[in-house]
C-alpha positions as CSV (number, residue, x, y, z in Angstrom):
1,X,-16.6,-16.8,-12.3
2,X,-17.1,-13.0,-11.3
3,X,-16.8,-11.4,-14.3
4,X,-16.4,-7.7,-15.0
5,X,-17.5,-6.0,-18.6
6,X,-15.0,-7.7,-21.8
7,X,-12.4,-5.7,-23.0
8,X,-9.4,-6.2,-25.1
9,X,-6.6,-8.7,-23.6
10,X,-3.7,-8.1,-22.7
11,X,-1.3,-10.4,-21.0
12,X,2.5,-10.1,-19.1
13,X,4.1,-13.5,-17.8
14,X,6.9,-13.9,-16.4
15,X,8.7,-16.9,-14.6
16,X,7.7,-17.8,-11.1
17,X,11.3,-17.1,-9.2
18,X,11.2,-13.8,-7.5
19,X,14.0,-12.2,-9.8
20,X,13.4,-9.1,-12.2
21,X,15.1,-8.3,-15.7
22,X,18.5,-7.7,-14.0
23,X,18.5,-10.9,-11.5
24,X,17.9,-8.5,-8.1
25,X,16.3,-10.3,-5.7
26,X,13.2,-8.0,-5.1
27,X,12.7,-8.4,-1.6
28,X,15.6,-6.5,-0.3
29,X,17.2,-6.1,3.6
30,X,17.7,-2.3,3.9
31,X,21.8,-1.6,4.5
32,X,22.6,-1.3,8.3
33,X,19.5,-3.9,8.7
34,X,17.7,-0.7,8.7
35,X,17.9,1.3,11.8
36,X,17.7,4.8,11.4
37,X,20.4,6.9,12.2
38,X,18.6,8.8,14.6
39,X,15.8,7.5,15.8
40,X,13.0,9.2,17.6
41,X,10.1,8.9,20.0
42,X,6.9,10.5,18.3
43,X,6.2,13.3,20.8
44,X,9.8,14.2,19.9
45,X,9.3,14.2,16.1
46,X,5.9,16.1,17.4
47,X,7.5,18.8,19.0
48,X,10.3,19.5,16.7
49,X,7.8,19.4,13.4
50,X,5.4,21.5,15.7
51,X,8.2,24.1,16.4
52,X,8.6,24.4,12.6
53,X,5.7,25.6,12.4
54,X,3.3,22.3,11.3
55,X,0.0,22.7,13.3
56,X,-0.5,19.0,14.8
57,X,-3.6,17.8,13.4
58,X,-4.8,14.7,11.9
59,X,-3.1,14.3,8.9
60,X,-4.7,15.8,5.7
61,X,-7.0,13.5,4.1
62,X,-8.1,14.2,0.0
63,X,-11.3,12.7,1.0
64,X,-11.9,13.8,4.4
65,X,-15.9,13.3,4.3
66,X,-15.3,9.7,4.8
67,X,-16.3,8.8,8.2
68,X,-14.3,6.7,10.7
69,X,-14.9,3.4,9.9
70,X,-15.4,0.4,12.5
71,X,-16.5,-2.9,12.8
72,X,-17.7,-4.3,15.8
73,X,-18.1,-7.9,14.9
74,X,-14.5,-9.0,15.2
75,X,-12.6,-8.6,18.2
76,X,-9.5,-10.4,17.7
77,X,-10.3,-12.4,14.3
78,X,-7.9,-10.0,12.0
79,X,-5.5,-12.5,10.4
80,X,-5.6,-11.8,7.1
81,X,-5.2,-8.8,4.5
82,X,-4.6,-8.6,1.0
83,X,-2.4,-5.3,-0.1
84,X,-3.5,-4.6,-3.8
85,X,-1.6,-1.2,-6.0
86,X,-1.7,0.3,-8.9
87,X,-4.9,-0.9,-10.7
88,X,-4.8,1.8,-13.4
89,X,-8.8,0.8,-14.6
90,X,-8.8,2.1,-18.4
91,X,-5.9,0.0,-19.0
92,X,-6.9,-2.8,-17.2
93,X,-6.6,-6.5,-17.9
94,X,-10.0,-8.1,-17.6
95,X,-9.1,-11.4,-17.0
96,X,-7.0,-11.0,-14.2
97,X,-9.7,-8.7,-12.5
98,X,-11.9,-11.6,-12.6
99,X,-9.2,-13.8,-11.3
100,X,-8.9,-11.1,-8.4
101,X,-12.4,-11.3,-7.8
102,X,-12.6,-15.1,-7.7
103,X,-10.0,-15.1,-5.7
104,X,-11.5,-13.1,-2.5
105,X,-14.8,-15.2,-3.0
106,X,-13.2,-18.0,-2.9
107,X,-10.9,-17.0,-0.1
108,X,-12.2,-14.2,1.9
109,X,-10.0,-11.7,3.5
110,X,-10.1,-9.7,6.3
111,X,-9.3,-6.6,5.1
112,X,-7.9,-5.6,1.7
113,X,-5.7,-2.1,1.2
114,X,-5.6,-0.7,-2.3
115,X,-2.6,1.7,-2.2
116,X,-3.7,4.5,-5.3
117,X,-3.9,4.8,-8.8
118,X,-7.2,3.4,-8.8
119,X,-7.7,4.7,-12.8
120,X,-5.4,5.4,-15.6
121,X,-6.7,9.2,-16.5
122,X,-8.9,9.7,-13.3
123,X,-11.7,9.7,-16.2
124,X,-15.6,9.3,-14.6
125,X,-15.9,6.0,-16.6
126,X,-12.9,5.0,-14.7
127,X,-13.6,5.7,-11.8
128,X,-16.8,3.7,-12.3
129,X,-15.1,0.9,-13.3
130,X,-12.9,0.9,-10.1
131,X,-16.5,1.0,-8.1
132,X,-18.0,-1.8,-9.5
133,X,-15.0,-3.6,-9.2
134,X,-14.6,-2.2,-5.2
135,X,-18.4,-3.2,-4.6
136,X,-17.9,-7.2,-6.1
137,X,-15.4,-8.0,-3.0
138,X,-16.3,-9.2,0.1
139,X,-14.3,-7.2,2.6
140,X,-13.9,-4.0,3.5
141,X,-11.4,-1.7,2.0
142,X,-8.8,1.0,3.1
143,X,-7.5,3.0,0.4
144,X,-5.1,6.3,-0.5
145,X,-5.3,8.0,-4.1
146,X,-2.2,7.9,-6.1
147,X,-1.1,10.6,-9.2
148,X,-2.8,8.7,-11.5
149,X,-6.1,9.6,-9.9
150,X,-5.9,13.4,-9.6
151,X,-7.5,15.1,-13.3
152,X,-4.6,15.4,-15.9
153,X,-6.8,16.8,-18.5
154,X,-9.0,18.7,-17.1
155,X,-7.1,21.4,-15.5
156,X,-10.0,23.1,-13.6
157,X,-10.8,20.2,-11.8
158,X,-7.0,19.3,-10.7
159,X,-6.4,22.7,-9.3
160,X,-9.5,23.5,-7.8
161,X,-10.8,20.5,-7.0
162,X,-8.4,17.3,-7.8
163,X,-10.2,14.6,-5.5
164,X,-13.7,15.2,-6.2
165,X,-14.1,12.6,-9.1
166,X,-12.2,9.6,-6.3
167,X,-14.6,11.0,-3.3
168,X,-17.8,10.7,-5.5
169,X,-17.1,7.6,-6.8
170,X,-15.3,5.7,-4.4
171,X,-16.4,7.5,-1.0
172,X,-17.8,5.3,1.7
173,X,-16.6,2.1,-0.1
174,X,-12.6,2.7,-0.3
175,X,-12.2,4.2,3.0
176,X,-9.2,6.2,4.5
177,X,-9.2,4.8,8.2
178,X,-9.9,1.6,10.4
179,X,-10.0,-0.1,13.5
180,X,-11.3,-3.2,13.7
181,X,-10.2,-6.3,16.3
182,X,-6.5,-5.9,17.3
183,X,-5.6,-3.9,14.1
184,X,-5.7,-0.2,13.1
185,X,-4.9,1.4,9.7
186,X,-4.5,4.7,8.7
187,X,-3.4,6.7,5.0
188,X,-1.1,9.1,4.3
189,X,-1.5,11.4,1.7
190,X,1.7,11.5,-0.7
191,X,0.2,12.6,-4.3
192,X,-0.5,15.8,-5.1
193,X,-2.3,18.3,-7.9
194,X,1.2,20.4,-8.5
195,X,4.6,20.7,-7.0
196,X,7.6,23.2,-7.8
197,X,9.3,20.4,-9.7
198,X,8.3,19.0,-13.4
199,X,7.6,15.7,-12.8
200,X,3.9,15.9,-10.6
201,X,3.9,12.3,-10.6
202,X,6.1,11.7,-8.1
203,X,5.3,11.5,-4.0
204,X,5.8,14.1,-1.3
205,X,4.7,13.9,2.0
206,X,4.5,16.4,4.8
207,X,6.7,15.8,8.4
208,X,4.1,17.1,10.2
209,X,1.2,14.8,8.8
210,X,3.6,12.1,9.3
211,X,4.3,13.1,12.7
212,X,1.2,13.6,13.8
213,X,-0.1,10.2,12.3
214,X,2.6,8.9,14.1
215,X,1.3,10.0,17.1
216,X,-2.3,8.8,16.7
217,X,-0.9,5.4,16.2
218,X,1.5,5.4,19.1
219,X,-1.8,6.1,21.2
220,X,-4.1,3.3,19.8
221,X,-4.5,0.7,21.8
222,X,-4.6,-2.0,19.3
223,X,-1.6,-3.9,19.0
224,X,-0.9,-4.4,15.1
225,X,-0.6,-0.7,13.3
226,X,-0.6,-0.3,9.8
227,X,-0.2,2.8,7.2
228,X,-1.1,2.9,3.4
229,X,-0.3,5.6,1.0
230,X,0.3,5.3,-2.3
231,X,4.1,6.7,-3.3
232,X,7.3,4.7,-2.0
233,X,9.0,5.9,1.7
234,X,11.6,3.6,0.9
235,X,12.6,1.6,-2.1
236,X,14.9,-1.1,-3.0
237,X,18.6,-1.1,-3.7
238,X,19.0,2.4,-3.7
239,X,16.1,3.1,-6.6
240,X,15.8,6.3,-7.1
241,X,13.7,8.4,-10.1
242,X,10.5,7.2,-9.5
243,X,10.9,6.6,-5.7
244,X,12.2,10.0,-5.2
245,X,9.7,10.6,-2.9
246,X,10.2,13.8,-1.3
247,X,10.9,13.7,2.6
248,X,9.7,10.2,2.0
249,X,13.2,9.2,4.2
250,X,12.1,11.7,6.9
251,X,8.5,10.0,7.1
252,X,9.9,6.7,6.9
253,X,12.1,7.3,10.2
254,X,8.8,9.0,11.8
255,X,6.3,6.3,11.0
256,X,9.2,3.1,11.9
257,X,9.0,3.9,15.8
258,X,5.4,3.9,15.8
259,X,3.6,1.0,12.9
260,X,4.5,-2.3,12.3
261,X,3.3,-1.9,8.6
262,X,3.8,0.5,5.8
263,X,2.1,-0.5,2.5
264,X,3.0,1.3,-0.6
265,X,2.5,1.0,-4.5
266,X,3.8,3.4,-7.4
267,X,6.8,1.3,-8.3
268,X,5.0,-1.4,-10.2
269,X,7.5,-3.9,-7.8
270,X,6.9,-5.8,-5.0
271,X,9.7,-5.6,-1.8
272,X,9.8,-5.6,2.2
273,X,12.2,-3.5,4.1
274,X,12.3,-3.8,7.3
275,X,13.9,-0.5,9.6
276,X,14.8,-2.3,13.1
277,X,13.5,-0.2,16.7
278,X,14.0,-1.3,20.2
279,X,11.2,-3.0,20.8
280,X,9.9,-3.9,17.6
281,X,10.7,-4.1,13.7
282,X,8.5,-2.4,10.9
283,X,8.3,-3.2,7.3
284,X,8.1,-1.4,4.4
285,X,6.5,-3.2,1.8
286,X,5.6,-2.3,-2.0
287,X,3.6,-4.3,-4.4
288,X,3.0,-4.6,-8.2
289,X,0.6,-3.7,-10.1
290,X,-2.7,-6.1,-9.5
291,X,-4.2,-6.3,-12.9
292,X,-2.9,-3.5,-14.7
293,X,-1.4,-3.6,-18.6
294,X,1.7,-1.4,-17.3
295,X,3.5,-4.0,-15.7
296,X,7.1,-3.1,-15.8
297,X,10.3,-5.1,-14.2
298,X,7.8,-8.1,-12.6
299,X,4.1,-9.7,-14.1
300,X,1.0,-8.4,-12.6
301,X,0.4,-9.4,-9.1
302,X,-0.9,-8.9,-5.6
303,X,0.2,-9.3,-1.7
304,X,-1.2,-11.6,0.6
305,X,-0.1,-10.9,3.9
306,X,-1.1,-12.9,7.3
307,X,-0.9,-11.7,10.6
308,X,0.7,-12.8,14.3
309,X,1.7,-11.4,17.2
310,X,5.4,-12.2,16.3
311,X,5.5,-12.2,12.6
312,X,4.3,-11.5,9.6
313,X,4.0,-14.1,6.5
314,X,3.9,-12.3,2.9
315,X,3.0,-14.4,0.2
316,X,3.1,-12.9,-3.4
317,X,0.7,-14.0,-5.7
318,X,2.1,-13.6,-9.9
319,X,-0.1,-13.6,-12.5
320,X,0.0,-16.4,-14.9
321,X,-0.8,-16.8,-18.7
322,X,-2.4,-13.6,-18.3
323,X,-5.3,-14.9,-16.9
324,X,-4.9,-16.4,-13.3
325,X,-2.9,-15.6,-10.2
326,X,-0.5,-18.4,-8.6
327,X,1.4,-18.0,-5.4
328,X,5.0,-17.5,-6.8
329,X,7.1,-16.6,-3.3
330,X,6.5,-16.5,0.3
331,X,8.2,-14.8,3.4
332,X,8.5,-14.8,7.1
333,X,9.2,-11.0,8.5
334,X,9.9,-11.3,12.0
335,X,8.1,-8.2,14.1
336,X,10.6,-8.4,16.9
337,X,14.5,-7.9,16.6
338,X,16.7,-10.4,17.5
339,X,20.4,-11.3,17.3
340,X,20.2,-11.6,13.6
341,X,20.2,-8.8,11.6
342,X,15.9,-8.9,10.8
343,X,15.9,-9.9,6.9
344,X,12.8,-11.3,4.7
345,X,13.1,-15.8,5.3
346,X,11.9,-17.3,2.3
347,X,9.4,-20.1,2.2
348,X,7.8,-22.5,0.4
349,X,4.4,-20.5,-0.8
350,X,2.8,-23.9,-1.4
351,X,2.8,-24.6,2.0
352,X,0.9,-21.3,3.6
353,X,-2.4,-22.0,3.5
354,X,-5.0,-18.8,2.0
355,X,-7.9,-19.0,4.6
C-alpha cells in the first residue's frame, strides 16, 4: 500500500447505481441534444471577442512560469486518462488517498487531470500535502486552481498575490498545458481572488481567453483536444447556484466547435454533456470529489476515461466503505454525430478493462 501521513477517518457510501438523493440520473443528455443555437467557427468568435476589445493572447494562466510541457516518448500511445476534482487536502480522507494512489500503481495512466481545489484553506501545509500526494503518482499531471485554492484568510496574499502559495508548491509538477502523442490539453482559468458579486466562490470566465484558447486548439495538429478548468460551463438538469458560472454558456459554445473534451469539477457530481457540431460532438464532463470529506449528492469518486478515434468510454469509479474505489457505472460517448440524437450509452463497468 502507498500510504500518505494518518489522519482522522472519515467515510461517505453510497449505493453503486448511478442515482443521487432525488433519483436524477447524473449523467444527463443536454435538451436539443445539445447544439448550440448559434454556432461559430473560432476565427469568428476571434474576431467578434477581438472587436470588443479582448487582446487575442494566450489565455491568462494563474501560474504562467510553468513551462510548456512535452513528452516525446509516446507518439500515438495516449489511451488512457484519469480526471480527478475537488481534493480539498485538510479535509481529506486518508484512506481513500491511499486507494487513489494504489490504484495508479497498480494501473498506470497516461495522463491524469486534477480540475482545482487542490486544498481546503489554500493553507502551506495544504498545499504540501497536495505535493506529496502529486509526486506519489506515476503520470504526469495537467491541472487548473479552483476557489478553494486562492488565500481566504490572508487577505494580502489573495489580492496581491492569490496564486503564489499553488505555483510554489505545485509548479512544475501540476502543469497547465500538454501535448503529448495524438492528444493536447490546455486550462482555462475560471476562479478568481474577487468579483463584483458576494459569493467569490463561484466561476467566471473571460470570452476572449476562451476564444483565443479556442483558437490554439483549432490549429493543433493533434487529433484528440481537451480543456480543464475547474468551475462548471455547463451543468445538469438545469442546476444552477453553484454552477452559475458566469459566461460559462458563452465559453461553452466557443470551446464545443473546437475540443472534444471539457473536464470540470466544483459541483461535487459527476455528468457528461455532450453539445453536437458538424463534424464532431464534444463532451462536457464533471466529476466528484476524489477523496474529499465534502461529498455532497454522490460518494467520493474519480473518472476514468479511455480514448479512440470514434469514442470515448467513461467509467466512474465510487468509493466504497470509505476505504476503496470500485467501478460503479460506465459509458460509451460517441465523438461523431449520427442519426441519433448523441446521448451517454450505458455499460457494464465490469467489463472495460483498466490498463
Amino acid at each position: 500500500m502507498h500510504r500518505l501521513p494518518p489522519e482522522d477517518d472519515v467515510g461517505h457510501v453510497r449505493s453503486r447505481h448511478g442515482r443521487d438523493d432525488a433519483g436524477a440520473q447524473p449523467f444527463t443528455a443536454r435538451k436539443g441534444h445539445g447544439r448550440p443555437k448559434h454556432r461559430h467557427d473560432v476565427e469568428t468568435c476571434a474576431r467578434r471577442h477581438a472587436g470588443r476589445g479582448a487582446r487575442l493572447r494566450p489565455p491568462s494562466r494563474p501560474y504562467s512560469r510553468c513551462p510548456r510541457s512535452r513528452t516525446g516518448t509516446q507518439t500515438s500511445s495516449m489511451k488512457r486518462l484519469l480526471h480527478i476534482a475537488d481534493l480539498h487536502f485538510g479535509r481529506e480522507h486518508k484512506p481513500l488517498v491511499d486507494a487513489f494512489i494504489d490504484y495508479c500503481v497498480d494501473h498506470p495512466p497516461d495522463l491524469i487531470v486534477a480540475t482545482g481545489d487542490f486544498t481546503q484553506g489554500a493553507r502551506r501545509r495544504e498545499f504540501a500535502a497536495a505535493r506529496h500526494f502529486f509526486d506519489a503518482l506515476p503520470a504526469p499531471v495537467v491541472g487548473a486552481p479552483g476557489n478553494h485554492d486562492v488565500p481566504s484568510r490572508a487577505l494580502d496574499h489573495r489580492f496581491f498575490t492569490p496564486w503564489r502559495r499553488f505555483e510554489r508548491a505545485l509548479g512544475g509538477r501540476v502543469v497547465p498545458r500538454l501535448e503529448t502523442g495524438p492528444l493536447v490539453i490546455e486550462t482555462l482559468h475560471t476562479a478568481r481572488r474577487a468579483q463584483m458579486r458576494l459569493d467569490w466562490s463561484l466561476g467566471r470566465v473571460s470570452r476572449g481567453a476562451a476564444a483565443s484558447l479556442a483558437s490554439q486548439l483549432d490549429q493543433s495538429e493533434q487529433p484528440t483536444k481537451l480543456v480543464a478548468c475547474h468551475h462548471p460551463l455547463m451543468a445538469p438538469g438545469g442546476l444552477s447556484g453553484r454552477a452559475n458560472t458566469k459566461r460559462g454558456a458563452d465559453a461553452a459554445e466557443i470551446l464545443a466547435s473546437a475540443s472534444d473534451l471539457v473536464l470540470t469539477g466544483h459541483l461535487h457530481r459527476t455528468f457528461a454533456l455532450p453539445v453536437v457540431g458538424d463534424t464532431h460532438v464534444c463532451w462536457f464532463v464533471g466529476a466528484s470529489t476524489t477523496f474529499s470529506e465534502r461529498t455532497r449528492v454522490e460518494p467520493a469518486g474519480f473518472n476514468e476515461i479511455h480514448l479512440s478515434d470514434d469514442m470515448l468510454t467513461l467509467v466512474h469509479h465510487e468509493s466504497v466503505d470509505a476505504n476503496r474505489f470500485v467501478p460503479a457505472r460506465a459509458f460509451k460517448l460517441p465523438r461523431r454525430p449520427g442519426t441519433e440524437p448523441a446521448a451517454p450509452v450505458a455499460v457494464d463497468p465490469e467489463a472495460v478493462e483498466p490498463g
